[in-house]
N, CA, C and O atoms as a DFTB+ gen file, in Angstrom:
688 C
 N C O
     1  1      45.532     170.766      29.191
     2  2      44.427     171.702      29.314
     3  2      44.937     172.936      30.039
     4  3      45.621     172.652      31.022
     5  1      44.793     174.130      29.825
     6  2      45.340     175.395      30.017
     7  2      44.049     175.352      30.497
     8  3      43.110     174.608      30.214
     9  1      44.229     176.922      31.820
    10  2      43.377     177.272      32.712
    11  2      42.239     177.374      32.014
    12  3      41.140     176.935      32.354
    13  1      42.632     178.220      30.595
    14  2      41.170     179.255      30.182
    15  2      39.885     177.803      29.845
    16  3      38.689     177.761      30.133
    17  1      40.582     176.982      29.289
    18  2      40.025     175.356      28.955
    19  2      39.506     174.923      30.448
    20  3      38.277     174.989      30.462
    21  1      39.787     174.700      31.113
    22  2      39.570     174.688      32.506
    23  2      38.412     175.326      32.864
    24  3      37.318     174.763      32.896
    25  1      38.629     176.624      33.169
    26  2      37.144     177.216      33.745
    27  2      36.303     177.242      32.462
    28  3      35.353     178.022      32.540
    29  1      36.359     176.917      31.889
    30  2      35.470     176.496      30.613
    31  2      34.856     175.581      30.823
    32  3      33.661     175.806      31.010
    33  1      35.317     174.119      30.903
    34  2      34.896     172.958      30.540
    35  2      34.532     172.224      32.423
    36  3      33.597     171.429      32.520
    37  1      35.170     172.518      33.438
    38  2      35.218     172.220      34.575
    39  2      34.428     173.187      35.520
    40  3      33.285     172.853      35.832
    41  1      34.904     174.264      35.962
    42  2      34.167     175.244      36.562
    43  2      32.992     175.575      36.135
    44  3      32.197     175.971      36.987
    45  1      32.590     175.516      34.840
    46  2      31.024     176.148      34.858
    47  2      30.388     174.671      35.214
    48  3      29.167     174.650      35.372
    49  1      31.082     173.486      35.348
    50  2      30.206     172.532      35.852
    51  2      29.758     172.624      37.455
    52  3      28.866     172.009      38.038
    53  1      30.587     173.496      37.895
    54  2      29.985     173.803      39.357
    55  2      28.549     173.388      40.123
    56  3      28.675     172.838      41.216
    57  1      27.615     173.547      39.774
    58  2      26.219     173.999      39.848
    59  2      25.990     172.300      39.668
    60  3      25.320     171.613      40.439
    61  1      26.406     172.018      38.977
    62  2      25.482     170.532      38.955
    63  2      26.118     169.703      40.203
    64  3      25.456     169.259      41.141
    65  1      27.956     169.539      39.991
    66  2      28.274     169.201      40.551
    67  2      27.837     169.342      42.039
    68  3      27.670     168.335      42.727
    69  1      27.646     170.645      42.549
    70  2      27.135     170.843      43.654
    71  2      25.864     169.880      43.861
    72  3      25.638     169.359      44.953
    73  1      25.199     169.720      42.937
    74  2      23.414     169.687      42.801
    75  2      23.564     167.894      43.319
    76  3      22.856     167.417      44.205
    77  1      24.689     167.051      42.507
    78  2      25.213     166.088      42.472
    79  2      25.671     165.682      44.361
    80  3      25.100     165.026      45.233
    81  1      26.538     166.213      44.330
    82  2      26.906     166.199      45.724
    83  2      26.421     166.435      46.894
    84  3      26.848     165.973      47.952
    85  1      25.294     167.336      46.710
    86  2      24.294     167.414      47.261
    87  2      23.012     166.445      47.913
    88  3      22.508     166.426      49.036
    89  1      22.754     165.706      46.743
    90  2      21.835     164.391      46.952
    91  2      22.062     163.283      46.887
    92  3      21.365     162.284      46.709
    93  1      23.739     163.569      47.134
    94  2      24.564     161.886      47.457
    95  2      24.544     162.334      49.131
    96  3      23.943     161.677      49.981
    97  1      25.211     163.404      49.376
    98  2      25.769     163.197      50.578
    99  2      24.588     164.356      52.030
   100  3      24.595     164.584      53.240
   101  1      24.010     164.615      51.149
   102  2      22.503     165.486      52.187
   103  2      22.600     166.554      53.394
   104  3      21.962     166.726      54.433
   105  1      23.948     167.338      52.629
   106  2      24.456     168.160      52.995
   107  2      25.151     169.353      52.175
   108  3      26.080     169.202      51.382
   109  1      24.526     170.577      52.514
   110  2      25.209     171.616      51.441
   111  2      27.033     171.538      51.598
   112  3      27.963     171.189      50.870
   113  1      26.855     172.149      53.164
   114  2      28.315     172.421      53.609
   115  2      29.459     171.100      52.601
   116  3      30.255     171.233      51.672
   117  1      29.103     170.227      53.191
   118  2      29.471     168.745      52.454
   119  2      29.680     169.218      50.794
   120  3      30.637     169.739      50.222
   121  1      28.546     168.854      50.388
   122  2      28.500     169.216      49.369
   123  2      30.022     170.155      48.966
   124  3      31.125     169.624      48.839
   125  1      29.765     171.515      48.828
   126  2      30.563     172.028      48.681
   127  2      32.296     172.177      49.102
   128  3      33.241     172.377      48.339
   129  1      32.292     172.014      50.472
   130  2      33.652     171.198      50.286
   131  2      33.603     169.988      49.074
   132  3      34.263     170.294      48.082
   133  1      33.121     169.053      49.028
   134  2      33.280     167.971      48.282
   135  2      33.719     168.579      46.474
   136  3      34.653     168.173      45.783
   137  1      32.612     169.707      46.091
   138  2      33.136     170.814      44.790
   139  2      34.397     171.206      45.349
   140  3      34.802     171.193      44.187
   141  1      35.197     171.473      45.874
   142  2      36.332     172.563      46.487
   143  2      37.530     171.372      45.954
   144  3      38.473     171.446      45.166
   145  1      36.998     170.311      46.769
   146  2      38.491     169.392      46.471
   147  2      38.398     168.494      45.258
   148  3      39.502     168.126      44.855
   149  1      37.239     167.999      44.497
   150  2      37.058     168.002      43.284
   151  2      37.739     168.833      42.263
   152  3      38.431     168.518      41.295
   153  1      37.333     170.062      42.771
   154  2      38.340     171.103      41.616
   155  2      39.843     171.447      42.273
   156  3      40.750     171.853      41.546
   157  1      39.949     171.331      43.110
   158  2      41.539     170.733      43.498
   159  2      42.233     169.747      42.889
   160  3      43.368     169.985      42.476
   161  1      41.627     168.430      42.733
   162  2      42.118     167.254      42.605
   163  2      42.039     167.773      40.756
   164  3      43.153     167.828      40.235
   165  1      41.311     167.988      40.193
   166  2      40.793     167.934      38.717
   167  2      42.038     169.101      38.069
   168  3      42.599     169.133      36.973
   169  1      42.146     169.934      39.206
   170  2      43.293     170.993      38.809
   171  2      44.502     170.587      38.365
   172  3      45.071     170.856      37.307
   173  1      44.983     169.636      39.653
   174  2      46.501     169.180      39.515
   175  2      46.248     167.672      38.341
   176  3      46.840     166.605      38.507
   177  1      45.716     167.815      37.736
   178  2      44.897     166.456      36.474
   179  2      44.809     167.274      35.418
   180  3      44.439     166.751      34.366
   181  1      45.084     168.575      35.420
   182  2      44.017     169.464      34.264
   183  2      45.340     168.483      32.940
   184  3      44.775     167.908      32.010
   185  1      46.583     168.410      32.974
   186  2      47.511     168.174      32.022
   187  2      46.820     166.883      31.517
   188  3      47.129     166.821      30.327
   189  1      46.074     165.870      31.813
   190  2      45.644     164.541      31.617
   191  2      44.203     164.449      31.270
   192  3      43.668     163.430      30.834
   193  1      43.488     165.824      31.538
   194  2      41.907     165.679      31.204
   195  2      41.835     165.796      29.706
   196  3      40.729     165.726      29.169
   197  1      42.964     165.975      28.957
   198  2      42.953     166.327      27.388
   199  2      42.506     164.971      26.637
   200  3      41.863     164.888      25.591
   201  1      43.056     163.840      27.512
   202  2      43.335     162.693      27.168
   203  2      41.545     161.909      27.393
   204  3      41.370     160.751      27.012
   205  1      40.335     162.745      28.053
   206  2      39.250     161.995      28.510
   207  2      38.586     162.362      27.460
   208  3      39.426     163.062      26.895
   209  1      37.704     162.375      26.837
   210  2      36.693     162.130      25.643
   211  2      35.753     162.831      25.863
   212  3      35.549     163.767      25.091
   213  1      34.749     162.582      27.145
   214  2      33.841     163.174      27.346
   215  2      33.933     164.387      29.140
   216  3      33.022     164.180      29.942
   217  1      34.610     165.073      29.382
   218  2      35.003     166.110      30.226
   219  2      33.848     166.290      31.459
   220  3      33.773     166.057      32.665
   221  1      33.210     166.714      30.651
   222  2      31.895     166.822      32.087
   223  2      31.320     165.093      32.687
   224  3      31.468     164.838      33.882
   225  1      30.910     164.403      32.076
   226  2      30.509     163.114      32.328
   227  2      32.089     162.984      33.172
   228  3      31.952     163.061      34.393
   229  1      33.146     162.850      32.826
   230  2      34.165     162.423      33.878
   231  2      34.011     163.069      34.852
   232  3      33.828     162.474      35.914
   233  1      34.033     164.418      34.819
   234  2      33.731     165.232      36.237
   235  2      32.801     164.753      37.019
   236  3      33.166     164.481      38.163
   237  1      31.103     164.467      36.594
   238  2      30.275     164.100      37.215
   239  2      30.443     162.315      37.925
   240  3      29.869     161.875      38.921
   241  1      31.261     161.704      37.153
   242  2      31.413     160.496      37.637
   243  2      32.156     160.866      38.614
   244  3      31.560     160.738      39.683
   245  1      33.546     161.402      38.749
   246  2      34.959     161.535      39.821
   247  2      33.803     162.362      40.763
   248  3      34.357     162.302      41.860
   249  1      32.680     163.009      40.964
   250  2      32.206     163.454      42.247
   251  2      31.449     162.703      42.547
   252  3      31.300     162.767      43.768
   253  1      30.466     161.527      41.842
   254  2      30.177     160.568      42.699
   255  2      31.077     159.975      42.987
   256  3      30.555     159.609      44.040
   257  1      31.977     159.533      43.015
   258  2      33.058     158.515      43.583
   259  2      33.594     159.441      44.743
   260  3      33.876     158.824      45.770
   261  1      33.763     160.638      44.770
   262  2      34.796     160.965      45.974
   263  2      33.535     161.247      46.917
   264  3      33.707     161.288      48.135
   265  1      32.353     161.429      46.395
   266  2      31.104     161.254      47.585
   267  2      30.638     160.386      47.889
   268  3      29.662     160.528      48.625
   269  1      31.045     159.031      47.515
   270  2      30.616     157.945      48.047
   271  2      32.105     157.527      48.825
   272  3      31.942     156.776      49.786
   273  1      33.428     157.890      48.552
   274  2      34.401     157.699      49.261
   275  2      34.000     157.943      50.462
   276  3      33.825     157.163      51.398
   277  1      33.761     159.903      50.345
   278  2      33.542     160.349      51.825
   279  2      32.352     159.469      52.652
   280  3      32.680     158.802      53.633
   281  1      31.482     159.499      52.363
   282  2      30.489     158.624      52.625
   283  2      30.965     157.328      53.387
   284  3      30.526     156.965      54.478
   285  1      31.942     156.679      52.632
   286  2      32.621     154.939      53.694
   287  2      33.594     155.977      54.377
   288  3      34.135     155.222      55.185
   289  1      34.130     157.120      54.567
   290  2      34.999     157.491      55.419
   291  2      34.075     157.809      56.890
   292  3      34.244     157.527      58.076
   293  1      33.451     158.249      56.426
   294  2      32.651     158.657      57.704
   295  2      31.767     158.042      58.346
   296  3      31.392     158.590      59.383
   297  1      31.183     156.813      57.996
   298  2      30.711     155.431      58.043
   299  2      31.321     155.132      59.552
   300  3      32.549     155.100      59.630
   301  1      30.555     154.912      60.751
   302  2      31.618     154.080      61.759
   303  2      31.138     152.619      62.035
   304  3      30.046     152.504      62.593
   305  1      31.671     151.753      61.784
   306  2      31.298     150.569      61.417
   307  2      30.770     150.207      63.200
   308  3      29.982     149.298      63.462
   309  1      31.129     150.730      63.809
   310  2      30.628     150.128      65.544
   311  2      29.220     151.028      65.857
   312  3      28.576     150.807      66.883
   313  1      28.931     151.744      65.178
   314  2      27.922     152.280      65.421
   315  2      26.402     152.122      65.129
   316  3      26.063     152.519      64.015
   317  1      25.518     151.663      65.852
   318  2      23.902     151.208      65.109
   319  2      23.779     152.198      65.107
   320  3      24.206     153.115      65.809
   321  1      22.478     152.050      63.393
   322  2      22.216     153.099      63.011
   323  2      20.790     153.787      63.812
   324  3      20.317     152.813      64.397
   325  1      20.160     154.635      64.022
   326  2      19.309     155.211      64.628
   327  2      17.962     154.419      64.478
   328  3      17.191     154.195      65.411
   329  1      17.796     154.053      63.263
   330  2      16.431     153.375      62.807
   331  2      16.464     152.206      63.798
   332  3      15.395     151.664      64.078
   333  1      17.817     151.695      64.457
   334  2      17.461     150.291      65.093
   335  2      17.671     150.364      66.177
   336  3      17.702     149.355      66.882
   337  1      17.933     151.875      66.763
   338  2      17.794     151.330      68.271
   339  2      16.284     152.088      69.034
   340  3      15.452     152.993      68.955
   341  1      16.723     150.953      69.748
   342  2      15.070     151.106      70.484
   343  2      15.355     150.878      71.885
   344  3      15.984     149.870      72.208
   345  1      14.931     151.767      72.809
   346  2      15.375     151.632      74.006
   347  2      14.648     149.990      75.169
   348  3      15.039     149.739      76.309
   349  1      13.691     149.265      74.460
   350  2      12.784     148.432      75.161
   351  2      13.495     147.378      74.824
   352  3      12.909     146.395      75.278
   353  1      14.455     147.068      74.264
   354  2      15.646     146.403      73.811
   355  2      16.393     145.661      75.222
   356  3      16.830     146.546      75.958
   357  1      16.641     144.260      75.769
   358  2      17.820     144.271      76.991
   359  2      19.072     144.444      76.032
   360  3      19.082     144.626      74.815
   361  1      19.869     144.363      76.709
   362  2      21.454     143.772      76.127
   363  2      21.867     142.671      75.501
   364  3      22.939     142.457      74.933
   365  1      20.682     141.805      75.688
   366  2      21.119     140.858      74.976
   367  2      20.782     140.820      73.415
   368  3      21.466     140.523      72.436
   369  1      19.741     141.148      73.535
   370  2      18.967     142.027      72.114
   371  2      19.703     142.905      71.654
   372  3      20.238     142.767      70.554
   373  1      19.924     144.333      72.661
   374  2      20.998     144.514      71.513
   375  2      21.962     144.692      70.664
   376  3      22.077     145.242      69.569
   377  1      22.897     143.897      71.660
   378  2      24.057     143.199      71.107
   379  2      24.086     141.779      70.099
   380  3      25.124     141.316      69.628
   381  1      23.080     141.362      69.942
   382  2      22.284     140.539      69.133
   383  2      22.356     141.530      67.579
   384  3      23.094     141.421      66.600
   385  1      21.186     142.539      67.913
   386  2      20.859     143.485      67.006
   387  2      22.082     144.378      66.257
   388  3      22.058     144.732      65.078
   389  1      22.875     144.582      66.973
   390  2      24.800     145.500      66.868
   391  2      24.854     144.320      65.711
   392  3      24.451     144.498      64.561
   393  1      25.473     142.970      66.252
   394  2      25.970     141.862      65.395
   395  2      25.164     141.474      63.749
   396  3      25.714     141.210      62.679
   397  1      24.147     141.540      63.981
   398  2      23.256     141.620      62.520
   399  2      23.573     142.429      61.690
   400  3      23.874     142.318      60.501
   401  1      23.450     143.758      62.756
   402  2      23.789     145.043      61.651
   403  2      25.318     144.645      60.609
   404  3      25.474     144.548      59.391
   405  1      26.195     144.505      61.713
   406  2      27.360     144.376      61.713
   407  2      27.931     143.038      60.377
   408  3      28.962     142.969      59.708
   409  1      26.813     142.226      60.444
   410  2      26.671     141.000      59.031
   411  2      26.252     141.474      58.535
   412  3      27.210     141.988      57.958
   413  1      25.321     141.952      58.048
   414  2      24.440     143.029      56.611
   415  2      25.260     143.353      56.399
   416  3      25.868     142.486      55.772
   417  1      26.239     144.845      56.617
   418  2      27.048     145.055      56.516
   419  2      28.083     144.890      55.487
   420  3      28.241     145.580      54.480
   421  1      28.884     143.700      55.952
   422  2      29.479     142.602      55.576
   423  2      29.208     142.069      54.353
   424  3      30.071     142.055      53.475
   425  1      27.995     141.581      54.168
   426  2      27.436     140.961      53.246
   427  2      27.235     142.164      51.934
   428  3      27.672     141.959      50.801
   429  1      26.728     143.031      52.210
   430  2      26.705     144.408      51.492
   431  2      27.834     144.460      50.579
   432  3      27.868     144.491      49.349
   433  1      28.909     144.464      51.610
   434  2      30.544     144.676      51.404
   435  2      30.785     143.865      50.115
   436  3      31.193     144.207      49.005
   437  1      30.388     142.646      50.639
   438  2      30.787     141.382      49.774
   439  2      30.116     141.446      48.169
   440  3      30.692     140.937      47.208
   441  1      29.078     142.013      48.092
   442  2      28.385     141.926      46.936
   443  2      29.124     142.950      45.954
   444  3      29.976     143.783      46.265
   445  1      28.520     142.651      44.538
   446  2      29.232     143.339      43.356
   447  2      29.007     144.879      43.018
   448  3      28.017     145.611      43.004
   449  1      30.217     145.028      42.782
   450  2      30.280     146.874      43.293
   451  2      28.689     147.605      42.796
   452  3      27.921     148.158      43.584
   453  1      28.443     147.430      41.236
   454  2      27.363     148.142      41.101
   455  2      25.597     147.485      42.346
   456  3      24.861     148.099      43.119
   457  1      25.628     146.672      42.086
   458  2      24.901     146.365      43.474
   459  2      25.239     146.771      44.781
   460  3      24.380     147.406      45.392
   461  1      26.217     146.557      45.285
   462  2      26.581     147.352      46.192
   463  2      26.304     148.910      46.765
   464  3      26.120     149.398      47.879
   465  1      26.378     149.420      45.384
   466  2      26.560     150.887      45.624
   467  2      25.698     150.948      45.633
   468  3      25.276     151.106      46.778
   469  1      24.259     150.886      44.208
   470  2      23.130     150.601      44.892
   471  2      22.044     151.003      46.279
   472  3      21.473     151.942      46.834
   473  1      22.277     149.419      46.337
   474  2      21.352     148.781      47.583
   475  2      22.224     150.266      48.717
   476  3      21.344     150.908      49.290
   477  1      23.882     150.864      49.087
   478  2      24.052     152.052      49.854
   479  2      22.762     152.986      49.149
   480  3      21.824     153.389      49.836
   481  1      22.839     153.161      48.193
   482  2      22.193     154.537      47.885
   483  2      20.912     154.785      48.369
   484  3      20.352     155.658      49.033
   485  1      20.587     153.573      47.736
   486  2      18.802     153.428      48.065
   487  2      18.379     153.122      49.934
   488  3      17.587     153.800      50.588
   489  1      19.008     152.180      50.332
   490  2      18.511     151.503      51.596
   491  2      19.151     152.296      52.658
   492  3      18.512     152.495      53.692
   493  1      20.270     152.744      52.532
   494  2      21.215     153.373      53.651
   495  2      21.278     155.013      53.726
   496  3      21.330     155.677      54.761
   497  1      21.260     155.567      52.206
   498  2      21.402     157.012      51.865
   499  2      19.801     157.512      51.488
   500  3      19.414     158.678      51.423
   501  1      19.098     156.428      51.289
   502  2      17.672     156.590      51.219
   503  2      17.265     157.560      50.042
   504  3      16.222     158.212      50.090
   505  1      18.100     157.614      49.039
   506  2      18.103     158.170      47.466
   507  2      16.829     157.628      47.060
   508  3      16.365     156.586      47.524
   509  1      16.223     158.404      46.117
   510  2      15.421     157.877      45.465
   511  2      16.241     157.112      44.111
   512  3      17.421     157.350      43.853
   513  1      15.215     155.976      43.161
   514  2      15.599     155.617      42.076
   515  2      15.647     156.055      41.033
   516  3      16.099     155.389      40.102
   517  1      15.090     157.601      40.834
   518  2      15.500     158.730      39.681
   519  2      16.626     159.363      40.395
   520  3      17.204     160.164      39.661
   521  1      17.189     159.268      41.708
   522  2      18.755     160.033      41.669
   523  2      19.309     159.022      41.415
   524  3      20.407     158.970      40.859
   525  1      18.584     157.968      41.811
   526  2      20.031     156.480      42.177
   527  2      20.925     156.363      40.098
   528  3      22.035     156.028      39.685
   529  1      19.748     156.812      39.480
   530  2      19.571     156.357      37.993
   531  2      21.155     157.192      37.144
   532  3      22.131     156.839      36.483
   533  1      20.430     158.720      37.835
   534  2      21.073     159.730      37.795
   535  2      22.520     160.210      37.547
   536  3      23.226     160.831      36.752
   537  1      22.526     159.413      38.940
   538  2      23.901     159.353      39.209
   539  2      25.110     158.212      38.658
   540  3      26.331     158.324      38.550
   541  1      24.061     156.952      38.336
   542  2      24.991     156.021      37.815
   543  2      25.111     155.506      36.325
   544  3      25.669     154.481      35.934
   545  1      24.356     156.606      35.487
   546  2      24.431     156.857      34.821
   547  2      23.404     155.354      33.769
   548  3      23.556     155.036      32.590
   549  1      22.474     154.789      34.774
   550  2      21.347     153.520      34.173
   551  2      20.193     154.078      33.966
   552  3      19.853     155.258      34.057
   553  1      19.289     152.618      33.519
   554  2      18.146     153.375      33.527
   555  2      17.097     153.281      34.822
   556  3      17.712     152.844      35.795
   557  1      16.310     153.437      34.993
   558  2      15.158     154.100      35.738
   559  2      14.925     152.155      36.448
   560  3      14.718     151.850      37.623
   561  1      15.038     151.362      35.452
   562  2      14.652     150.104      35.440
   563  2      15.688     148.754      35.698
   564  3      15.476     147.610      36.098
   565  1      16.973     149.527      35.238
   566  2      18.444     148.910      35.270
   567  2      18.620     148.891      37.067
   568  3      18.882     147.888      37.730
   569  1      18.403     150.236      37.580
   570  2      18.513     150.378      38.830
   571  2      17.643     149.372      39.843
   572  3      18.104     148.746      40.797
   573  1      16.478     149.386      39.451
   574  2      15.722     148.398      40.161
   575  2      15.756     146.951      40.149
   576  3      15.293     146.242      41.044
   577  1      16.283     146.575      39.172
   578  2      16.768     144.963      38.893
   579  2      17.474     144.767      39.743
   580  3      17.279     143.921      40.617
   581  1      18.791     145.778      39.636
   582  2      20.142     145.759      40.429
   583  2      19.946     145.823      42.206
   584  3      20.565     145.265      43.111
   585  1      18.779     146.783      42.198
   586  2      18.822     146.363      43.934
   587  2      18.080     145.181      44.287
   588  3      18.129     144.560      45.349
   589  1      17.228     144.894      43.031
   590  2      16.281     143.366      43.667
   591  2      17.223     142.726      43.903
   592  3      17.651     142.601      45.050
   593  1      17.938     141.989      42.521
   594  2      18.547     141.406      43.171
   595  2      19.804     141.372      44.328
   596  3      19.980     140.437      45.109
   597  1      20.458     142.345      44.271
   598  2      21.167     142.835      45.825
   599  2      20.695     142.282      47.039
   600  3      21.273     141.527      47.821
   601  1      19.012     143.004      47.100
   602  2      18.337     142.588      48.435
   603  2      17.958     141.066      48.394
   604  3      17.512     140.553      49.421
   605  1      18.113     140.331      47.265
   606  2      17.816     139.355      47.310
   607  2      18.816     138.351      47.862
   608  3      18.562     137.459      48.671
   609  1      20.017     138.633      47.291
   610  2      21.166     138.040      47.533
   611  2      21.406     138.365      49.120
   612  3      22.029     137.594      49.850
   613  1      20.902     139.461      49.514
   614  2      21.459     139.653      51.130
   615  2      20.166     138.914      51.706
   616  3      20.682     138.376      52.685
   617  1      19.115     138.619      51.733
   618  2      17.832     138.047      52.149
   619  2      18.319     136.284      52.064
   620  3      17.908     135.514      52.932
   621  1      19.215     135.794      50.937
   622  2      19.578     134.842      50.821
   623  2      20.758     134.449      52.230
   624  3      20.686     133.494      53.004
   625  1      21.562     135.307      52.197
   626  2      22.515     134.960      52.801
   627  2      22.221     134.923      54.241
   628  3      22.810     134.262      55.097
   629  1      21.255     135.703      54.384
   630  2      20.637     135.854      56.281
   631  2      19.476     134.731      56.046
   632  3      18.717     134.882      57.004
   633  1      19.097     133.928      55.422
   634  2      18.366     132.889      55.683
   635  2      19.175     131.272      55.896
   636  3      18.791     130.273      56.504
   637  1      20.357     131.524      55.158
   638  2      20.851     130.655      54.907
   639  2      21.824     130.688      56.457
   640  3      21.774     129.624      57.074
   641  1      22.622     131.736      57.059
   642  2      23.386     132.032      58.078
   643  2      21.879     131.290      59.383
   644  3      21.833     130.354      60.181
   645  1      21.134     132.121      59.037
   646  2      19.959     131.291      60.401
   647  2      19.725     129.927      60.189
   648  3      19.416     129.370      61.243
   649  1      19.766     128.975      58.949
   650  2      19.484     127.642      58.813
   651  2      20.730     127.119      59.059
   652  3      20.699     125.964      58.635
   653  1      21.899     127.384      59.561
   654  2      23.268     127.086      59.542
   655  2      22.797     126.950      61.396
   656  3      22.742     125.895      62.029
   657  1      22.487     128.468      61.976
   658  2      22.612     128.297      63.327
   659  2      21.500     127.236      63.644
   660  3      21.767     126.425      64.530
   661  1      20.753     127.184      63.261
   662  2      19.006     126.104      63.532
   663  2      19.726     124.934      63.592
   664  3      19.330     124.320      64.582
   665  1      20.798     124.175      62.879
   666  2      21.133     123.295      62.541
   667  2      21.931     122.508      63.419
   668  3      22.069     121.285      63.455
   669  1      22.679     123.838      64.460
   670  2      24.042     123.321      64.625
   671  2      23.235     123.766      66.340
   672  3      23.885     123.441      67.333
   673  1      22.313     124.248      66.482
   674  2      21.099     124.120      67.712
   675  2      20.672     122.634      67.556
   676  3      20.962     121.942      68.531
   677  1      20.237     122.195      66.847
   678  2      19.649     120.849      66.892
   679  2      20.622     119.833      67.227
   680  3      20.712     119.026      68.151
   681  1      21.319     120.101      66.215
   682  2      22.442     118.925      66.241
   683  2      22.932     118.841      67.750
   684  3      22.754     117.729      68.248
   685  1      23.526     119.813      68.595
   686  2      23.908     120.352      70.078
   687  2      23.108     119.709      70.893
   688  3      23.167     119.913      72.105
């Protein structure tokens, strides 16, 4: 792909991409760096984009992915998130509360990528299910299956982790 092919087929995608990056990561500045090194990365690729089929759909996929990259980069896994702390909390609570987070988490981790990403978008990035759709290219309805069951599977696993501790309380 020669430049002129390039700002053709890549650069006038700008605008979405932005629009894209935008309501993954809920930040212009963001955003736009995130366009900057997109068309960096897509630049030193331009010799190999000949070889993709559909040009813009790849573009729009490679910027959700490097915005959900940035997204686990900037993630600090020791950190509760704001929604859960509460100052009427002792220490024991909430270091209790840290450790939960800290299994969700985990469990999140563990589940299958498109669920995964998901249940981030919706529960953590607080996307709606016409961006969540949007972006992953499902439907309106595909998306909602996928986080039921997600949340289901994580609802499973924290019932099952507390009937493990109940158990091994009794038994003690």
């Amino acid at each position: 792909m020669d430049s002129k092919q390039f700002n053709t087929q890549i650069l006038t995608l700008s605008d979405k991409l932005f629009r894209l990056a935008k309501s993954i990561l809920r930040n212009a500045d963001a955003a736009q760096d995130a366009v900057q090194e997109l068309s960096m990365k897509l630049w030193e690729k331009r010799d190999h984009l000949d070889e993709v089929e559909n040009v813009p759909g790849f573009a729009m996929r490679a910027m959700r992915n490097h915005c959900l990259d940035t997204i686990r980069q900037q993630r600090d896994e020791d950190e509760l998130p704001a929604e859960f702390e509460q100052k009427e909390l002792n220490p024991h609570q909430q270091t209790e509360q840290k450790d939960m987070v800290a299994r969700v988490r985990i469990m999140i981790d563990n589940l299958p990528e498109l669920q995964r990403t998901i249940i981030r978008m919706r529960d953590v990035e607080g996307m709606e299910i016409s961006e969540i759709a949007y972006i992953t290219t499902l439907t309106e309805n595909a998306v909602t299956v996928n986080l039921s069951r997600a949340r289901q599977k994580i609802r499973e696993k924290i019932l099952n982790e507390q009937k493990r501790v109940e158990e091994t309380v009794w038994k003690g």
